[in-house]
N, C-alpha and C positions, 0 to 999 in steps of 0.2 A: 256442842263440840269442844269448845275450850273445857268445861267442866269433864270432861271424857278424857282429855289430853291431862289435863290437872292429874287426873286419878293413879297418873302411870310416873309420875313424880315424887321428889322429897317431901313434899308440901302436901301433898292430898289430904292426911287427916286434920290439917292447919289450917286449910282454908276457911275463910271465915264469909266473903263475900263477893260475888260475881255479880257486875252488871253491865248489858251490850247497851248501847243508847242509839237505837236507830231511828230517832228521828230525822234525820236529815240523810245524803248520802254520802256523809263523811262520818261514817262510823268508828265511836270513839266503845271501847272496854275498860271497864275499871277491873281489879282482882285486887282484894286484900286479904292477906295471911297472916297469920301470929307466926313471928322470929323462932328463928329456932336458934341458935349458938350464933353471937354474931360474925364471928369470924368466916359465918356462911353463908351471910346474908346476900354476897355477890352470886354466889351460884344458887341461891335458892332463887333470884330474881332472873336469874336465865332461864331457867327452867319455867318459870312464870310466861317468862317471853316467847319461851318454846311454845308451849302450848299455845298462847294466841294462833302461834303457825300454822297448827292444825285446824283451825277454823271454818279453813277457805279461804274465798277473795273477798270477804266483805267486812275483816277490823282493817282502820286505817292508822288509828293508833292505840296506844293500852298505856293508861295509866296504873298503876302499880306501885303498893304500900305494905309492908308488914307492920305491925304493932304488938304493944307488950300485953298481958295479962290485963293490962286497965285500960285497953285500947289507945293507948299513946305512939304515935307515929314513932318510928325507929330509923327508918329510910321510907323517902318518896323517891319515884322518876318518872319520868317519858319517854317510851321506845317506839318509834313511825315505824310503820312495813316495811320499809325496805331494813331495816335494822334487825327484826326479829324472824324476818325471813332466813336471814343469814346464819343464826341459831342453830345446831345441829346436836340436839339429846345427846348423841353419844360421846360427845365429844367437849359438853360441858364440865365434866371434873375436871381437864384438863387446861381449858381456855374460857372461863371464868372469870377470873381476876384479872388475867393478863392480856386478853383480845377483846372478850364479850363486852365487860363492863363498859370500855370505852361505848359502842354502840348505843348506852343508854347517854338521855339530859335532862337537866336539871333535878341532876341526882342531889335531896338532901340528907343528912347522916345524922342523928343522935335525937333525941327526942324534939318535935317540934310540932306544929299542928299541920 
């Protein structure tokens, strides 16, 4: 489902790695994608969190990375369900930068591991 959701995004020919971890019943999603211009890096990660949305009821949370050409971290973060529920596709060109992004944590920025 998240990979279906991806496909209808910025990010779809970038994605480089989805994985759901359902061992337990706090289900956690990873997504990592290669960067596209940084200056988009905020909406490309909403769009990331969008899709989780489309899942269903069973991500609790999605961790979430872009990296560069040699796979180096460029941005991390963590966004809970109640945060990327709140997401709304059509409406991320616009509230991206200025409403969405708050909803993510422990956003980190520039090359790191």
């Amino acid at each position: 489902a998240i990979r279906n959701a991806l496909s209808q995004t910025v990010v779809a020919s970038r994605v480089r790695e989805i994985e759901v971890n359902t061992d337990s019943d706090y289900v956690v999603a990873y997504v990592k994608w290669e960067c596209g211009d940084k200056r988009d890096i905020d909406t490309e990660a909403a769009y990331v969190a969008w899709a989780a949305s489309q899942s269903g009821e069973i991500i609790k949370v999605l961790g979430l990375w872009c990296v560069n050409s040699n796979d180096t971290k460029l941005y991390s973060a963590q966004i809970g369900r109640e945060g990327f529920m709140r997401i709304a596709k059509r409406s991320i060109p616009r509230f991206a930068r200025s409403r969405y992004v708050r909803l993510f944590q422990g956003v980190k920025r520039g090359p790191h591991k």
